[in-house]
C-alpha beads as a LAMMPS data file, in Angstrom:
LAMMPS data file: protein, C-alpha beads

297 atoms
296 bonds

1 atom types
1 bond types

-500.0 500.0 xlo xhi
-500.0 500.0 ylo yhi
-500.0 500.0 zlo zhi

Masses

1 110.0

Atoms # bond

1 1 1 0.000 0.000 0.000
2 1 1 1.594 3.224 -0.292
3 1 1 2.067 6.017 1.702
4 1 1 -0.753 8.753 2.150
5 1 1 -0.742 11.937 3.978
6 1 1 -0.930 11.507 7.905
7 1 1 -3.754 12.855 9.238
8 1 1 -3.311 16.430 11.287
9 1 1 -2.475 15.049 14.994
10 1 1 -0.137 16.410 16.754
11 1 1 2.710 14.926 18.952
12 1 1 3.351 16.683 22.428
13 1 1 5.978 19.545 22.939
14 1 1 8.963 18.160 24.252
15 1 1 9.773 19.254 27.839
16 1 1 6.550 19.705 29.427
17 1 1 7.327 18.364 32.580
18 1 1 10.633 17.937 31.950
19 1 1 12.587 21.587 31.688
20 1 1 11.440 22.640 34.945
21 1 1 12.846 19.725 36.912
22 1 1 15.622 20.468 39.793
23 1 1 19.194 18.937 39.732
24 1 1 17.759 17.521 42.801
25 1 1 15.171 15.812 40.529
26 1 1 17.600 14.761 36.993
27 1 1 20.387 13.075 39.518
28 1 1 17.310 11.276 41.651
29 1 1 18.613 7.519 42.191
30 1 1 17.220 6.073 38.755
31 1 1 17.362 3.034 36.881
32 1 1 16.692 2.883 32.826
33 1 1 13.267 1.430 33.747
34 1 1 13.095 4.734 35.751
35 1 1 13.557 7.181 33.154
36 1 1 11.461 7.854 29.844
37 1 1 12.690 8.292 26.706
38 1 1 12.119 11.911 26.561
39 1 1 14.970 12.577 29.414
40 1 1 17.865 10.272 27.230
41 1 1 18.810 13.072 25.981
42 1 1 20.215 14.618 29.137
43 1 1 23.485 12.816 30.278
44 1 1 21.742 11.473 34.158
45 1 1 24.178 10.815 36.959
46 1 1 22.414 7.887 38.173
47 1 1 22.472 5.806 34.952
48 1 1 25.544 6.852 33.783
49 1 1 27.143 4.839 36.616
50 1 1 24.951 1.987 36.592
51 1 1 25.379 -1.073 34.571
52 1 1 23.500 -1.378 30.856
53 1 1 20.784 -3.320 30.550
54 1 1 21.831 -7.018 29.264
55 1 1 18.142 -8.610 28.407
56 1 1 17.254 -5.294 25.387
57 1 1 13.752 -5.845 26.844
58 1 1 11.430 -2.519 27.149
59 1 1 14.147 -0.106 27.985
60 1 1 18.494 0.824 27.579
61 1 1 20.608 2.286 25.001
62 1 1 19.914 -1.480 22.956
63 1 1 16.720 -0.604 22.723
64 1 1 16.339 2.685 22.113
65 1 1 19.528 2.684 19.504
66 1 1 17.816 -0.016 17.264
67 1 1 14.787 1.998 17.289
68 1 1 16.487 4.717 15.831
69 1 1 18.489 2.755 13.602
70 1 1 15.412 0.922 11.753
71 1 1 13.121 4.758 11.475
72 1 1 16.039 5.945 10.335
73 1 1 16.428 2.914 7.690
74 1 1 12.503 3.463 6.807
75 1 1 12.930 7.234 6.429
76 1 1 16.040 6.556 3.949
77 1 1 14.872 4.029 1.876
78 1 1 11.411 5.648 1.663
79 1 1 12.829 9.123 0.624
80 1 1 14.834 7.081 -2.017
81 1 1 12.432 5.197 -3.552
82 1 1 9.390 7.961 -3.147
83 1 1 6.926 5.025 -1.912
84 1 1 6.570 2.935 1.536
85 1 1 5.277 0.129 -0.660
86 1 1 7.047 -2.810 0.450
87 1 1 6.818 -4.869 -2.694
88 1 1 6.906 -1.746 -5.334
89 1 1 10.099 -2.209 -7.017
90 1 1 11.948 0.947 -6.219
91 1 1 11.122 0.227 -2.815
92 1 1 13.034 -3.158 -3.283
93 1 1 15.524 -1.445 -5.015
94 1 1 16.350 0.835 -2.227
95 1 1 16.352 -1.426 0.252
96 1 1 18.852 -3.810 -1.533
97 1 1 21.103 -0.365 -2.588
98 1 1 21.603 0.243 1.072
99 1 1 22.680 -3.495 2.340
100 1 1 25.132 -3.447 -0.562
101 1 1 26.477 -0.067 1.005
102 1 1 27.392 -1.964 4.417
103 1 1 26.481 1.284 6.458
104 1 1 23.579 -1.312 7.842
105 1 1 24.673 -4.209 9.658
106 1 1 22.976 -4.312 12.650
107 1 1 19.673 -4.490 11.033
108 1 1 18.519 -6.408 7.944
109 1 1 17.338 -3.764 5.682
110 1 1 15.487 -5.940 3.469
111 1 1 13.898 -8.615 5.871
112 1 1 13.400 -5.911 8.791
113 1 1 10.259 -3.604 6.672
114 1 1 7.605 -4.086 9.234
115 1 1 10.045 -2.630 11.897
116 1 1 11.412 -0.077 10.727
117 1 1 8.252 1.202 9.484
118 1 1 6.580 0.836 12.911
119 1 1 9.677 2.535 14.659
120 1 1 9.171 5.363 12.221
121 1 1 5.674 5.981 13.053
122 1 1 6.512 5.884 16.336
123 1 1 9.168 8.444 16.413
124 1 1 8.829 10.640 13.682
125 1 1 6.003 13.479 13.386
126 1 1 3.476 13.939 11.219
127 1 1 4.756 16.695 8.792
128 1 1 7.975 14.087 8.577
129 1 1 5.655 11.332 7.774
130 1 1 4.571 14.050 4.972
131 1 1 7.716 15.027 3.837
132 1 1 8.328 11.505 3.216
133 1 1 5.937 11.569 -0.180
134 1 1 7.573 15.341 -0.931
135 1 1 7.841 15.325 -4.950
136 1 1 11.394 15.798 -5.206
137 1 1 12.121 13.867 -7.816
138 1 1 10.549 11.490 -10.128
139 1 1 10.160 8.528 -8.629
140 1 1 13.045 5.514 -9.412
141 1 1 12.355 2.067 -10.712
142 1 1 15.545 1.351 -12.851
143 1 1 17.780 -0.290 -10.579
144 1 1 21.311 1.141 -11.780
145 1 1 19.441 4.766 -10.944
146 1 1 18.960 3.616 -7.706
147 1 1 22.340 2.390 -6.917
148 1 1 23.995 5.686 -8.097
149 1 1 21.868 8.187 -6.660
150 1 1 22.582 5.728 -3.043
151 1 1 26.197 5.855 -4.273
152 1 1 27.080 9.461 -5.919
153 1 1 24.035 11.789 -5.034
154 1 1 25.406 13.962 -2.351
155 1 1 22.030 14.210 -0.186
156 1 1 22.130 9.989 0.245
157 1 1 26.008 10.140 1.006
158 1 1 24.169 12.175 3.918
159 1 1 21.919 9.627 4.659
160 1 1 24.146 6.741 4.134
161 1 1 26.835 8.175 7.059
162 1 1 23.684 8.420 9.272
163 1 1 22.680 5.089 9.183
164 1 1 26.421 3.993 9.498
165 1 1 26.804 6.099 12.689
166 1 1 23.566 4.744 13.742
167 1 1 24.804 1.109 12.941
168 1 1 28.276 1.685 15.064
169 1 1 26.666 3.048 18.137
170 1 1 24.018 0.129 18.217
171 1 1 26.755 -2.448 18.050
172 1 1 28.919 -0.331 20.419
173 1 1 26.186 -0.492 22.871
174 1 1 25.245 -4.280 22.005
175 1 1 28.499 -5.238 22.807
176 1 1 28.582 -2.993 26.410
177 1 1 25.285 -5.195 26.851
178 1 1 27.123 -8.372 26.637
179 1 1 24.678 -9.239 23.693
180 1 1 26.482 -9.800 21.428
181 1 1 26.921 -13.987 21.003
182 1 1 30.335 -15.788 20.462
183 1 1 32.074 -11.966 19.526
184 1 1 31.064 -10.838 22.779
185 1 1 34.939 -10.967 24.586
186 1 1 35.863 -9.129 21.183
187 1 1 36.774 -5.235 22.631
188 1 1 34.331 -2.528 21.516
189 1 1 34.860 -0.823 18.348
190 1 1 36.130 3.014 18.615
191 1 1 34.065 5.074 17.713
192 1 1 34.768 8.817 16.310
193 1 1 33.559 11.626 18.239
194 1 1 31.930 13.020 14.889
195 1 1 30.198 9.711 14.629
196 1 1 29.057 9.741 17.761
197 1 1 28.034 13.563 17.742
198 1 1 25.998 11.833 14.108
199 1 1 24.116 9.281 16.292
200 1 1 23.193 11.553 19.114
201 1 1 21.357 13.936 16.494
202 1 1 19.293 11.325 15.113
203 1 1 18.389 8.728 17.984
204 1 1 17.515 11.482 20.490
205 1 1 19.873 10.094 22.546
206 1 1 22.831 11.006 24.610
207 1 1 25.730 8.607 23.421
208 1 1 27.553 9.670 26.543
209 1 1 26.017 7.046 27.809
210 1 1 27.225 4.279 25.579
211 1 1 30.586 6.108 24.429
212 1 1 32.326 6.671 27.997
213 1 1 35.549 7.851 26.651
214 1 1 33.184 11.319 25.996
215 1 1 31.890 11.287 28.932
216 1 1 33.572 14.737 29.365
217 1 1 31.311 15.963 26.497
218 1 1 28.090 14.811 27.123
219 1 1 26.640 18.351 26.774
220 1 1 27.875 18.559 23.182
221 1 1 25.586 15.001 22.581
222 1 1 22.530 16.433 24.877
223 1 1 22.510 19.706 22.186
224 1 1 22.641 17.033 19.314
225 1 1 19.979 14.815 21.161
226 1 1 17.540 17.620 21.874
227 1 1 18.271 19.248 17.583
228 1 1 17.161 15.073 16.774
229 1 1 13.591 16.189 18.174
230 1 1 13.524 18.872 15.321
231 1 1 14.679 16.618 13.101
232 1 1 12.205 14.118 13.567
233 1 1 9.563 16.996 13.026
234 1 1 8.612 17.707 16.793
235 1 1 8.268 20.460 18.536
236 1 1 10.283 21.661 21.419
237 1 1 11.621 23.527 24.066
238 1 1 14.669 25.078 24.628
239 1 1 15.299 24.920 28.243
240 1 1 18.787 27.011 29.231
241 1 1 20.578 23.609 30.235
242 1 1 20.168 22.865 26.415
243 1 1 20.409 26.581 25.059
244 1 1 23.821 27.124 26.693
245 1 1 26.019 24.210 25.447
246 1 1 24.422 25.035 21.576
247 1 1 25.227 28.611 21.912
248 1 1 28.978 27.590 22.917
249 1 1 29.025 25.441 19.660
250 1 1 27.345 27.551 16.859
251 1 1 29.842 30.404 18.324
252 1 1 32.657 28.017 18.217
253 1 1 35.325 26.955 15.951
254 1 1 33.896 25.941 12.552
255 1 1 34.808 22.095 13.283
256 1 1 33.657 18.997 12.485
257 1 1 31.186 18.634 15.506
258 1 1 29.979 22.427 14.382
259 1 1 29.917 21.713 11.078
260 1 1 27.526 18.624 11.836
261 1 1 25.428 20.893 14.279
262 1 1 25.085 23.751 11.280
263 1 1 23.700 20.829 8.865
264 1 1 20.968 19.175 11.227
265 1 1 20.204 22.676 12.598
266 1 1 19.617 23.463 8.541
267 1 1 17.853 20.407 7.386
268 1 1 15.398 20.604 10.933
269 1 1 15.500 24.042 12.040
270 1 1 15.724 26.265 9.031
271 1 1 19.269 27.031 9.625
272 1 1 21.697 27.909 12.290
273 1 1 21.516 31.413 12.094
274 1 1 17.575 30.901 13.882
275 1 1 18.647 28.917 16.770
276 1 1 21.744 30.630 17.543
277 1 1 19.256 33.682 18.050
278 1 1 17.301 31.612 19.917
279 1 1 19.842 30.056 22.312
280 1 1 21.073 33.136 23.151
281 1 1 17.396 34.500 23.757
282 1 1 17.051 31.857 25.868
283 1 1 20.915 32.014 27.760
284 1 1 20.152 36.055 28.592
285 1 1 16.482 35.504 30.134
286 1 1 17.011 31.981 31.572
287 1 1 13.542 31.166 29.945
288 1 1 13.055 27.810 27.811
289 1 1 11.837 28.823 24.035
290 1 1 9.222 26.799 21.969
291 1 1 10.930 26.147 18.778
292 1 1 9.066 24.188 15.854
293 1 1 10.995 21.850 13.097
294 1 1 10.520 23.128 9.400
295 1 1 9.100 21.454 6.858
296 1 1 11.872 20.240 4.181
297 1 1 11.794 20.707 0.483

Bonds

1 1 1 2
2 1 2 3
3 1 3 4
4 1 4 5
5 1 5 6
6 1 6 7
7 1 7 8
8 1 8 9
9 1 9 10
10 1 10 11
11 1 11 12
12 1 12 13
13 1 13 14
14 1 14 15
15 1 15 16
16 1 16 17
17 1 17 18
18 1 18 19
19 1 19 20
20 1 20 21
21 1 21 22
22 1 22 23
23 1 23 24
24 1 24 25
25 1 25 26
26 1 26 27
27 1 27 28
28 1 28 29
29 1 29 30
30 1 30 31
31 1 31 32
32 1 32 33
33 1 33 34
34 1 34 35
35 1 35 36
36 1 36 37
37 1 37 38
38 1 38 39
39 1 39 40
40 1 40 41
41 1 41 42
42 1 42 43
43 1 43 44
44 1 44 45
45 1 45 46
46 1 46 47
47 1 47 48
48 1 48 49
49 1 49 50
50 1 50 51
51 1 51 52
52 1 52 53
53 1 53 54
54 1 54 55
55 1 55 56
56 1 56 57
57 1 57 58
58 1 58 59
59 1 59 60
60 1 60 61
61 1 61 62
62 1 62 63
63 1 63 64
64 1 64 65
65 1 65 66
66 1 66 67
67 1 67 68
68 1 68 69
69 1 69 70
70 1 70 71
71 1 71 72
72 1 72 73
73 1 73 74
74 1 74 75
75 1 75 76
76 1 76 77
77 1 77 78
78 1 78 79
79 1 79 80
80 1 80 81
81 1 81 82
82 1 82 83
83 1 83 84
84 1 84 85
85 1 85 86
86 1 86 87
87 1 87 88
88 1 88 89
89 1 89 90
90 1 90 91
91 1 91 92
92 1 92 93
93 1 93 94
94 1 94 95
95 1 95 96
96 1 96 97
97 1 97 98
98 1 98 99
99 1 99 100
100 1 100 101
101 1 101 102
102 1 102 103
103 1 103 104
104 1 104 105
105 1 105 106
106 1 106 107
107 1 107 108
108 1 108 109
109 1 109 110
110 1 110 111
111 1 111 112
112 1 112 113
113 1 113 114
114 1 114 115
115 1 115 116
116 1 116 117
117 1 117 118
118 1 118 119
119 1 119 120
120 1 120 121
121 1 121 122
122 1 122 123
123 1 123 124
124 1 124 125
125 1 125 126
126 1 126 127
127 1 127 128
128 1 128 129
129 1 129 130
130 1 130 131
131 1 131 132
132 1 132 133
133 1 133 134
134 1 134 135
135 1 135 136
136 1 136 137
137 1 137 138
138 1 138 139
139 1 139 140
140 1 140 141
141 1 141 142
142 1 142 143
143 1 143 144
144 1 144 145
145 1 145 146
146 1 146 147
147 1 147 148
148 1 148 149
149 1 149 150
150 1 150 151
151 1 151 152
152 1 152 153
153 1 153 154
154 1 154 155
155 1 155 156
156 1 156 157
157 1 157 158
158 1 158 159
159 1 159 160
160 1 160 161
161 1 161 162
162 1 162 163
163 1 163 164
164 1 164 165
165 1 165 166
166 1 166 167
167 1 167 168
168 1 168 169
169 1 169 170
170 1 170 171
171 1 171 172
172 1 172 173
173 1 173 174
174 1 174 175
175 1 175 176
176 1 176 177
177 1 177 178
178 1 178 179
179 1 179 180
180 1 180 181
181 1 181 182
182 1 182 183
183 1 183 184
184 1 184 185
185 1 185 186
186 1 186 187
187 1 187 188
188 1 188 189
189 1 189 190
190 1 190 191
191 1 191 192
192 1 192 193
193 1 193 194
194 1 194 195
195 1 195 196
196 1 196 197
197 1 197 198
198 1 198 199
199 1 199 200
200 1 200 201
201 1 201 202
202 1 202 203
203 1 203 204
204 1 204 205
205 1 205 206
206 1 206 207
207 1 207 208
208 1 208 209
209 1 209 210
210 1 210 211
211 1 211 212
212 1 212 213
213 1 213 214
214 1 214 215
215 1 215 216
216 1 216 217
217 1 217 218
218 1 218 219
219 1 219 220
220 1 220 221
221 1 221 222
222 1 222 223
223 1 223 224
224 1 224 225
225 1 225 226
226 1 226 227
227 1 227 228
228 1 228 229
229 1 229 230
230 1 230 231
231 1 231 232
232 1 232 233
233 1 233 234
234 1 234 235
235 1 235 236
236 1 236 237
237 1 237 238
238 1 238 239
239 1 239 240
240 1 240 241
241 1 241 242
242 1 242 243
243 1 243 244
244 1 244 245
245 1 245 246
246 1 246 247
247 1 247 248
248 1 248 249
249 1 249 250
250 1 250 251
251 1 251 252
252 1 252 253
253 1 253 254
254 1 254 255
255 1 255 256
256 1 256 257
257 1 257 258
258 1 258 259
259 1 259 260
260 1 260 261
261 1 261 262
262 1 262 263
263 1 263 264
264 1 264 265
265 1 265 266
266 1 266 267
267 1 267 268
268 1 268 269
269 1 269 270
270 1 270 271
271 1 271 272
272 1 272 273
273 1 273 274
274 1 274 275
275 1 275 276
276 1 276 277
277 1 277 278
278 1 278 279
279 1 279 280
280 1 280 281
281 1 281 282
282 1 282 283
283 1 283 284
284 1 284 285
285 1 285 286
286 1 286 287
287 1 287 288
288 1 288 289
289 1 289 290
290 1 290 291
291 1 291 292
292 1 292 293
293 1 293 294
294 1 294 295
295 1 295 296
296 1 296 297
């Protein structure tokens, strides 16, 4: 069947409830069946020294990572093929365009549809779910079109290094989890702090968590985690806690970690230049800001 329009509902604002809570309140004794999803993106005292779930039941970084990994798989293959039908051929095309990449390992893009698709709808808003069936070019049938755009095109190089990063923090964390079969005595993987930064923005998640050796920069990943809410097409607040560590980095060194920032800030936001005047809005009046994702072309 293929995609139509989602109807009009709306997803709640993001920190209701949240923003307003005491230091007293985020480093509360906690365990990840504690916590909701919503507060991930904030790097929590109490979890960060407890041990990772090793069951990937209902809640931990296994969990929430493959979520991410499979909407993000649905939202790729979708925007590539311009159709959510599972058995339309440029659907089938996509799908087999990015296994043959290898940025997917984790998940099994072709035999993993029902998934992904049900992780999208969970996470992504409705003017995403819209975007998804966006016009912006004709739609592809002929495989060898498919397999260059995934390979050449510059916006699916994008997309491709998004599902890697995805991919590498999933099996970082898997591993951490002791989940990981016969491999499991294998050490972690590095993984690079741009990577990681990657992940954060799109899994709404603060890789802190998962990636100890950045434990130091776990506001840097709580900016990217809270910009992944835009991304995903949801409104939000900008609480100061969140406001102050973006303002450092889109007034920063033009780096790789602000150069990733300026991008998702673009693609979800409208462009830096709008949430840098918003963050510091926000910084000088210690007052959270409602900021709303923009539709993209």
């Amino acid at each position: 069947m293929a995609l139509r329009p989602a109807p009009r509902e709306t997803q709640a604002v993001w920190g209701d409830g949240i923003v307003d809570q005491s230091l007293t309140d985020l480093w509360r004794p906690c365990g990840w069946t504690d916590v909701g999803e919503d507060e991930l993106i904030f790097f929590l005292p109490a979890l960060a020294h407890s041990d990772l779930p090793r069951d990937g039941g209902s809640a931990g970084p296994v969990r929430h990572l493959r979520r991410a990994l499979a909407a993000r798989l649905h939202w790729t293959a979708c925007r590539l093929a311009q159709t959510d039908a599972p058995r339309a051929p440029a659907t089938i095309e996509a799908l087999e365009a990015i296994g043959a990449s290898g940025a997917v390992t984790m998940l099994d893009p072709a035999g993993a549809w029902e998934e992904c698709r049900a992780a999208f709808l969970a996470l992504y808003g409705p003017c995403r779910r819209e975007d998804l069936i966006a016009p912006r070019r004709a739609r592809m049938t002929a495989r060898g079109r498919v397999l260059a755009l995934a390979w050449q095109d510059e916006e699916w190089r994008r997309e491709l290094a998004v599902l890697r990063a995805l991919n590498a923090l999933l099996e970082h964390a898997t591993r951490l989890s002791g989940m990981h079969g016969p491999d499991e005595e294998r050490p972690c993987p590095d993984v690079a702090l741009s990577e990681a930064l990657t992940a954060a923005i799109h899994a709404s998640f603060n890789v802190a968590y998962v990636c100890r050796q950045y434990a130091c920069l776990q506001e840097l990943f709580t900016a990217g985690a809270w910009l992944c809410l835009l991304v995903r097409g949801r409104s939000a607040l900008l609480p100061p806690q969140v406001a102050a560590p973006l303002l450092d980095i889109l007034t920063g060194p033009r780096d790789a970690c602000r150069e990733t920032i300026d991008a998702a800030s673009a693609a979800a936001a409208g462009g830096s230049a709008g949430l840098l005047s918003r963050a510091r809005h926000v910084c000088a009046r210690g007052v959270p800001a409602l900021v709303h994702p923009r539709r993209l072309a």
